[in-house]
LUMVEXLUM-315052 format. One record per residue (C-alpha): residue number from 1; residue in three letters; y, x, z. Coordinates in nm, 4 decimals. Example, Ala and Ser with C-alpha at 12.3 -4.5 7.8 and 13.67 -1.06 7.14 Angstrom:
<atoms>
<1,'ala',<-0.4500,1.2300,0.7800>> <2,'ser',<-0.1060,1.3670,0.7140>> 
</atoms>
This chain:
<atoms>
<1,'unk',<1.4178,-13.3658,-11.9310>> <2,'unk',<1.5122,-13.6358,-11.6959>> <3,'unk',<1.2808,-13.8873,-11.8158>> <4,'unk',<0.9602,-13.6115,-11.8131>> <5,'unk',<1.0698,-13.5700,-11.4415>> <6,'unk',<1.0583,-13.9204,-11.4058>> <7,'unk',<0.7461,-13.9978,-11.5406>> <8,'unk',<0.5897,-13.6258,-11.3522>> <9,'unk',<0.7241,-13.7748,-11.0280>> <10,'unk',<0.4294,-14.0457,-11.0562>> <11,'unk',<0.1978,-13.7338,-11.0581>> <12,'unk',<0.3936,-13.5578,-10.7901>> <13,'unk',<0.3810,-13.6593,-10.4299>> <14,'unk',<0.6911,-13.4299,-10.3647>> <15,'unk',<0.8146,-13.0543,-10.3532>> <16,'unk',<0.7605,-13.0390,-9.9931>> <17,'unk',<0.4547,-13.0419,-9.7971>> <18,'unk',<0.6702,-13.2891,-9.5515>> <19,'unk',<0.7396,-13.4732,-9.8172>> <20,'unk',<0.3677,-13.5192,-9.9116>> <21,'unk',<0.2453,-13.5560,-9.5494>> <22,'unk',<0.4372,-13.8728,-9.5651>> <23,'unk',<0.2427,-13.9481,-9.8947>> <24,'unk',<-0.0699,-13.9213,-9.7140>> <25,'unk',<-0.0372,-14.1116,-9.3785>> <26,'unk',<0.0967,-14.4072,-9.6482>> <27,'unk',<-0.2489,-14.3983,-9.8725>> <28,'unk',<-0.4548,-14.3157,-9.5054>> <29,'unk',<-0.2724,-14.6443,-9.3927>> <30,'unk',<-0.4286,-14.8560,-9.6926>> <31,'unk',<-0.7706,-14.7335,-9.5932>> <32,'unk',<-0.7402,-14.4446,-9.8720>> <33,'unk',<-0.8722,-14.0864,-9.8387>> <34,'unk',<-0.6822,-13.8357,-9.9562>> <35,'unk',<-0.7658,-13.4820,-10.1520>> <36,'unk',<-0.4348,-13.2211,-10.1164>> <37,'unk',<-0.3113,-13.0117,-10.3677>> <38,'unk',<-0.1089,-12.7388,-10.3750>> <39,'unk',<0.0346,-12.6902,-10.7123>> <40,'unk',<0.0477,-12.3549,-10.8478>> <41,'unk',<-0.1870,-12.1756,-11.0420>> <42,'unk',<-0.2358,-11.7939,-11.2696>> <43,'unk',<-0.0718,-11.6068,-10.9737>> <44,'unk',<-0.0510,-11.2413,-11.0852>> <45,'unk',<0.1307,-11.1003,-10.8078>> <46,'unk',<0.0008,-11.0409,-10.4342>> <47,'unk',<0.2636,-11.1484,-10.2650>> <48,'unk',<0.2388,-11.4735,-10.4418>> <49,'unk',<-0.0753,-11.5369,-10.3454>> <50,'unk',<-0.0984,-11.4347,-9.9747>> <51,'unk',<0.2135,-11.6872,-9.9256>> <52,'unk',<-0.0260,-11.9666,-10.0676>> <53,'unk',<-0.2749,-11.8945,-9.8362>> <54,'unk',<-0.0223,-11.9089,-9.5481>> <55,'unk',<0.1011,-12.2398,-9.6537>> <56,'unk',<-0.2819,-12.3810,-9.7066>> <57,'unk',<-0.3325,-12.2900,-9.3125>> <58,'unk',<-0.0186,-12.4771,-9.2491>> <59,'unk',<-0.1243,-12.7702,-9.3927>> <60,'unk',<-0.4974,-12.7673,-9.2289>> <61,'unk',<-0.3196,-12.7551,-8.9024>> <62,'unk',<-0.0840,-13.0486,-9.0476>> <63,'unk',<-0.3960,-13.2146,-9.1409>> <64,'unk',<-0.5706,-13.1760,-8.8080>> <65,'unk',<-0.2687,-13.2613,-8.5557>> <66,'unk',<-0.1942,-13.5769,-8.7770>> <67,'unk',<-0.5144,-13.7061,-8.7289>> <68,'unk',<-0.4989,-13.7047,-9.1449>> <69,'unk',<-0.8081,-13.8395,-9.3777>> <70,'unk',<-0.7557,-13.5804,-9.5933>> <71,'unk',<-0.9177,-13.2443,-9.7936>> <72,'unk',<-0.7660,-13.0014,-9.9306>> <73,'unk',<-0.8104,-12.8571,-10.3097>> <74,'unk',<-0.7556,-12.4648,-10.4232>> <75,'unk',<-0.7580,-12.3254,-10.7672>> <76,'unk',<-0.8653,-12.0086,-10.7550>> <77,'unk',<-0.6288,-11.8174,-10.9933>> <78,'unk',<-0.4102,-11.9578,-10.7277>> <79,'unk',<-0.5157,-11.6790,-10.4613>> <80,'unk',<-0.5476,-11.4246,-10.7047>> <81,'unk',<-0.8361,-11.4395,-10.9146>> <82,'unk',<-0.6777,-11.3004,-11.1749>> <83,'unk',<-0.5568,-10.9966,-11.0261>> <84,'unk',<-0.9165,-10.9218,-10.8723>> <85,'unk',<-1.1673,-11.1052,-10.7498>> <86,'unk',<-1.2406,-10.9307,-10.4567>> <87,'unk',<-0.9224,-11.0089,-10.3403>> <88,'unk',<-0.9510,-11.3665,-10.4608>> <89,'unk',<-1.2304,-11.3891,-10.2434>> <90,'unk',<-1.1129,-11.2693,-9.9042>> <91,'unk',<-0.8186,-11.4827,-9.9761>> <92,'unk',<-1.0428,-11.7927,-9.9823>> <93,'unk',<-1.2569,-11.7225,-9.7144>> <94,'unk',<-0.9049,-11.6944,-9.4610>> <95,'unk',<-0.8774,-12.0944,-9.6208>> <96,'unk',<-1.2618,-12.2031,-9.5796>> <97,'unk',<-1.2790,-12.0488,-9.2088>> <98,'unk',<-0.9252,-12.2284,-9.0657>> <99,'unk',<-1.0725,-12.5153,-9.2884>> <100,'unk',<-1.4597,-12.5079,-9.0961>> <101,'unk',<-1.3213,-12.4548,-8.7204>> <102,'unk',<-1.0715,-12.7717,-8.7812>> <103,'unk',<-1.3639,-12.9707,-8.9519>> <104,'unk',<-1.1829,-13.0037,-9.2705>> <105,'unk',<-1.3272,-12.9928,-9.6744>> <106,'unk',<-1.2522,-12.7815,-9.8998>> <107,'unk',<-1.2781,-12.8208,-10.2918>> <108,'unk',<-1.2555,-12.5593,-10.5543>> <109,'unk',<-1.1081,-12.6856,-10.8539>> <110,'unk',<-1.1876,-12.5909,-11.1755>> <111,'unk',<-1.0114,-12.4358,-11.4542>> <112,'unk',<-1.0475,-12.3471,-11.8197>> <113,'unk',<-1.3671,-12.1460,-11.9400>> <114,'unk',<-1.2307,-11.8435,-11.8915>> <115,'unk',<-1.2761,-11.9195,-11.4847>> <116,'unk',<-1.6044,-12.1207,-11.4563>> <117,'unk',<-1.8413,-11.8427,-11.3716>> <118,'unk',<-1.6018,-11.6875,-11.1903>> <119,'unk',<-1.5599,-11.9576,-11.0044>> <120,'unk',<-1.8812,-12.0387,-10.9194>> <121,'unk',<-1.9914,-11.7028,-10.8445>> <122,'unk',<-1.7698,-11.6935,-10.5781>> <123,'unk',<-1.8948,-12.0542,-10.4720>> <124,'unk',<-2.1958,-11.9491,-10.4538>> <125,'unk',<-2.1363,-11.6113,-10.2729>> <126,'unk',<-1.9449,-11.8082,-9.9934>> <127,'unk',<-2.1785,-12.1241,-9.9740>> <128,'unk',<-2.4123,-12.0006,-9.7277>> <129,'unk',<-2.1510,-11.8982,-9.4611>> <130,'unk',<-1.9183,-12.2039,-9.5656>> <131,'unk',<-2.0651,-12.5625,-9.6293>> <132,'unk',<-1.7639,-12.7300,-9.6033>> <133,'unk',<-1.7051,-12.6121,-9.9391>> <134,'unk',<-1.7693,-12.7972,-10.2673>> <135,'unk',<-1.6818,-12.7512,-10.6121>> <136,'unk',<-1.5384,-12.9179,-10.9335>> <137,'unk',<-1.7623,-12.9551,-11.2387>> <138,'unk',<-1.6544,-13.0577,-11.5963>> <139,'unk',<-1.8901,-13.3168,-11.8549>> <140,'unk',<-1.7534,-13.1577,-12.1361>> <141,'unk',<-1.8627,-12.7776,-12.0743>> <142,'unk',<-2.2035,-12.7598,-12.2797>> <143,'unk',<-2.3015,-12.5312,-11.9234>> <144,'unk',<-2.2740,-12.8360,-11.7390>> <145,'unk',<-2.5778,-12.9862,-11.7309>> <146,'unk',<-2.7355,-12.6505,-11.6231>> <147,'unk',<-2.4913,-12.5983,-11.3387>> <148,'unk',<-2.5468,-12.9680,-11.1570>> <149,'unk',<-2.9111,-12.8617,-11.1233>> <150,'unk',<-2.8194,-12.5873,-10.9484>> <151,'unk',<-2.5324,-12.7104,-10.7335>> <152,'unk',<-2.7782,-12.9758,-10.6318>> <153,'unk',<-3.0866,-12.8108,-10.5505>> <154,'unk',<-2.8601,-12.5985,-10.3341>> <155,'unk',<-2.6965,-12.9510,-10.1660>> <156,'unk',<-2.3714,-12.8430,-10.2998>> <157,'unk',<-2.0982,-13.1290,-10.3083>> <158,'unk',<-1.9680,-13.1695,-10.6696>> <159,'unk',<-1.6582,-13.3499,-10.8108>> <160,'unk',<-1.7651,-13.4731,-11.1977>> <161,'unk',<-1.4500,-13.4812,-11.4600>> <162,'unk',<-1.4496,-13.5231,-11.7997>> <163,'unk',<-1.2421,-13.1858,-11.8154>> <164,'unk',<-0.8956,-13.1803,-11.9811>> <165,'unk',<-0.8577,-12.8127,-12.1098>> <166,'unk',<-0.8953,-12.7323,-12.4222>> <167,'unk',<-1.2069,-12.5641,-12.5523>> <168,'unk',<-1.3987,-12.4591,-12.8704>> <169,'unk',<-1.6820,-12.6602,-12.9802>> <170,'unk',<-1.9389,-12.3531,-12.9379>> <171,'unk',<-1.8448,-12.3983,-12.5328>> <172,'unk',<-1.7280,-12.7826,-12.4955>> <173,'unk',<-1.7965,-13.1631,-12.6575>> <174,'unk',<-1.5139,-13.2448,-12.8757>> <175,'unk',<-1.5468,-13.6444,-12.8770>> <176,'unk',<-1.4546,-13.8409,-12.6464>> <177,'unk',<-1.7884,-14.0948,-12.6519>> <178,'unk',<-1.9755,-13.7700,-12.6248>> <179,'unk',<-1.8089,-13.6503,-12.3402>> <180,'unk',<-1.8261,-13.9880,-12.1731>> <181,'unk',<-2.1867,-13.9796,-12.2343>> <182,'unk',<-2.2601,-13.6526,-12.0952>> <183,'unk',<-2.0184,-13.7973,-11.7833>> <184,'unk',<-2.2711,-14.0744,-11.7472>> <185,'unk',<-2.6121,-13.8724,-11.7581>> <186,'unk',<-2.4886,-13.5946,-11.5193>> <187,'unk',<-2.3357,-13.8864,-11.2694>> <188,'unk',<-2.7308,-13.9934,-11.2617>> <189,'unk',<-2.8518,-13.6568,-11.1650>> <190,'unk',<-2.5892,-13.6968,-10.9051>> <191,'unk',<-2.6485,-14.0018,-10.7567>> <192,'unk',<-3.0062,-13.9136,-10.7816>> <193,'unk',<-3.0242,-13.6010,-10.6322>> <194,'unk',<-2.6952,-13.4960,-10.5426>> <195,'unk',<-2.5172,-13.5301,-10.1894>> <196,'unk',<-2.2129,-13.7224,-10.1882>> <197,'unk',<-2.0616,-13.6364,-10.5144>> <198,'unk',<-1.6976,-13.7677,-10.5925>> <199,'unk',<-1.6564,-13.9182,-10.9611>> <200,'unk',<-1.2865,-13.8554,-11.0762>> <201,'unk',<-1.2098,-14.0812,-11.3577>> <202,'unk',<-0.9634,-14.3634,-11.4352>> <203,'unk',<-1.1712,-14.4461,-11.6854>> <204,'unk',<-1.3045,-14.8208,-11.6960>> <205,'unk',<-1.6382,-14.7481,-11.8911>> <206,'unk',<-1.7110,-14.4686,-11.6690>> <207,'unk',<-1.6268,-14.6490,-11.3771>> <208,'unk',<-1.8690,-14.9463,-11.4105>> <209,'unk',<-2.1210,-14.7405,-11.5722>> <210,'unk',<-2.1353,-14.5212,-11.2364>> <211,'unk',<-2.1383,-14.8262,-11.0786>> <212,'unk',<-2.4318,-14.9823,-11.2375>> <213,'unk',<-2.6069,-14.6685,-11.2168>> <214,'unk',<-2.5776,-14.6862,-10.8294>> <215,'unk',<-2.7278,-14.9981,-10.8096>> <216,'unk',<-2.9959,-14.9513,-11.0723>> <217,'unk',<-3.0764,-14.6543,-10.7962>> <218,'unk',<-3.0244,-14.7860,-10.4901>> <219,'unk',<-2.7387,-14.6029,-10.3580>> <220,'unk',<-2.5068,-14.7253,-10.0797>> <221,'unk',<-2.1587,-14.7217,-10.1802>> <222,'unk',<-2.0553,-14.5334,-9.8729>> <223,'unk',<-2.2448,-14.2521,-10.0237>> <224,'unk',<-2.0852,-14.1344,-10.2994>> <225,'unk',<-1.7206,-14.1786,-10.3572>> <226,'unk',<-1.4607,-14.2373,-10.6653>> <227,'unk',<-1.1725,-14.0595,-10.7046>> <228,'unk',<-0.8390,-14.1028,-10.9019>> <229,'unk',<-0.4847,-13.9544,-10.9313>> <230,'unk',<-0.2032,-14.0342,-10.6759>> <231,'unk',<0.0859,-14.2343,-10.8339>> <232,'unk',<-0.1915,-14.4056,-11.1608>> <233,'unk',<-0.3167,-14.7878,-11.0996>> <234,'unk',<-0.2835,-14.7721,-10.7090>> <235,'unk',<-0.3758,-15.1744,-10.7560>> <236,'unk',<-0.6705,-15.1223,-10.8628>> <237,'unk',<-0.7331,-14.8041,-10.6164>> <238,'unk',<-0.6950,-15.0812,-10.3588>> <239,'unk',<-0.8975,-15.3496,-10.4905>> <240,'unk',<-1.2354,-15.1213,-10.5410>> <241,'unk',<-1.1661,-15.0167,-10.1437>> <242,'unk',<-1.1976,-15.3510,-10.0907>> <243,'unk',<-1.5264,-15.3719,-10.2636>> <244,'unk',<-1.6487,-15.1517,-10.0115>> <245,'unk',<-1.6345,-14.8000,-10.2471>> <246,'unk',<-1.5288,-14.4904,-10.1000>> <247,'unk',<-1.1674,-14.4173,-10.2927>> <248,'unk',<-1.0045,-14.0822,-10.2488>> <249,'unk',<-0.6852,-13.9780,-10.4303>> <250,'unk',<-0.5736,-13.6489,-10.5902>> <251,'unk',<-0.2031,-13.5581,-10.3949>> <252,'unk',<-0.0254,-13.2714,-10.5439>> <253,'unk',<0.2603,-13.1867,-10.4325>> <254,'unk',<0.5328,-12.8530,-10.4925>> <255,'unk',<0.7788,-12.6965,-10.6729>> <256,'unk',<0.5602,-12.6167,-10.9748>> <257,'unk',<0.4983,-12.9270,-11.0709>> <258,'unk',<0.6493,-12.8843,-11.4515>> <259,'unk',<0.3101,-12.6729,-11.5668>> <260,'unk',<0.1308,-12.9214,-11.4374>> <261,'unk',<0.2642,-13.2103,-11.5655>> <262,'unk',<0.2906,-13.0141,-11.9271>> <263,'unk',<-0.0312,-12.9244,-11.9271>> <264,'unk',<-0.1604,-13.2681,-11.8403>> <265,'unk',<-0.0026,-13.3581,-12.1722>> <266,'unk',<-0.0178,-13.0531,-12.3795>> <267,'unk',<-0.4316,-12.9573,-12.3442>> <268,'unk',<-0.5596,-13.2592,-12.4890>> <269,'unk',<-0.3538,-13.5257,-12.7175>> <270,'unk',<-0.5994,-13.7867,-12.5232>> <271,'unk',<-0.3434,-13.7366,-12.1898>> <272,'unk',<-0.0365,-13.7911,-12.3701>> <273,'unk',<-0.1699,-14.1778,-12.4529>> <274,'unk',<-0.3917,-14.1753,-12.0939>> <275,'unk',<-0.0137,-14.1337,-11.8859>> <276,'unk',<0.1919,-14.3823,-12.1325>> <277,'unk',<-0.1372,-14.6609,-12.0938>> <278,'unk',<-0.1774,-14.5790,-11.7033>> <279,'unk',<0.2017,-14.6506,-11.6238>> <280,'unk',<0.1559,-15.0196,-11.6584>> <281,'unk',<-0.2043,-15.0841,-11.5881>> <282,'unk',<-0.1943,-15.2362,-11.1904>> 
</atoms>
């Protein structure tokens, strides 16, 4: 168990939210932006959830008194999607105002299948009143495709992933050059017509092929940004900011951090090899 902890504790910024602030002002000072997250996720009880919303308004106002470069990212099961979604949606709508009267983004990650349209129904019923709101979209989802045209025609700002849950081939692409080439074609409709989407990969062949695809189009690299987790190749994190690309890095931080790190591992076999490979690449 002690070794897991060790190698989760290059996921993890902390249990804290101190202990993450720190985390933050440390990346902000190496010209890194920062994306928050509070870990914790499936929430079936009330209580539960209205304490994560008090602790996501603490850390705007942490945010916005320490002068922080810095978003913050929900899940919605989180604040109770899964007791009812209602609910779920007053809950996030407490986040996204504090969030719009301090200036600050907010990103809704996304979870397995079973969420998605769920997810981005209540996206879309808060979007009008709340565009400092943006939303996470998996290449492997077959959906995907149809969902970026969408999200962009409405100016929505996307994250792209390759998506790590596990899903049935009716719903998701199973192989990985697949999925990498359904990354690559939806990153174009993104860079083409999106507005300033965030590409979250520590993939190498994604990476320059988003990057050729930028300058094949024209696109200022101050327009669109990458995005990678805290704690994996922070070298190389450092290096493309000094190429002049936007670089913002995934901070979670809490006491839950054990389902996250096993499900980083257990959803995919892929993740199990991507941690053990990442540890010693700069």
């Amino acid at each position: 168990m002690s070794r897991l902890f060790f190698l989760a504790r290059r996921f993890v910024a902390g249990e804290s939210l101190e202990a993450a602030v720190d985390v933050v002002r440390s990346l902000n000072d190496a010209g890194l932006d920062v994306t928050l997250n509070m870990l914790g996720e499936g929430t079936l009880e009330r209580e539960k959830a209205e304490d994560a919303v008090r602790q996501y308004l603490v850390m705007l106002d942490l945010i916005r008194e320490g002068a922080l470069q810095a978003n913050i990212s929900v899940k919605l099961t989180h604040l109770g999607l899964d007791i009812d979604e209602a609910y779920c949606t007053d809950n996030l709508s407490r986040i996204l105002e504090a969030a719009k009267e301090r200036d600050i983004f907010i990103r809704l990650d996304m979870e397995g299948s079973p969420h998605t349209q769920r997810t981005l129904d209540i996206f879309y019923t808060l979007y009008d009143r709340y565009r400092n709101a943006g939303v996470v979209i998996q290449a492997m989802l077959l959906r995907s495709p149809h969902d970026i045209f969408v999200l962009n025609k409405i100016g929505a700002r996307v994250r792209l992933c390759k998506g790590s849950y596990r899903e049935s081939s009716e719903l998701a692409l199973q192989r990985m050059p697949n999925i990498r080439g359904a990354f690559l074609s939806i990153a174009e409709q993104l860079l083409k017509d999106g507005r300033f989407p965030a590409f979250a990969t520590h993939d190498d062949y994604l990476i320059e092929g988003v990057t050729r695809n930028a300058e094949r189009l024209e696109v200022p690299r101050d327009q669109f940004e990458f995005q990678m987790l805290y704690g994996l190749r922070p070298g190389f994190q450092k290096e493309m900011r000094a190429r002049g690309f936007r670089m913002r890095i995934y901070v979670p931080f809490g006491t839950e951090w054990m389902p996250y790190f096993y499900r980083r591992l257990r959803e995919r076999k892929e993740n199990v090899w991507f941690v053990l490979r990442n540890l010693v690449r700069r």
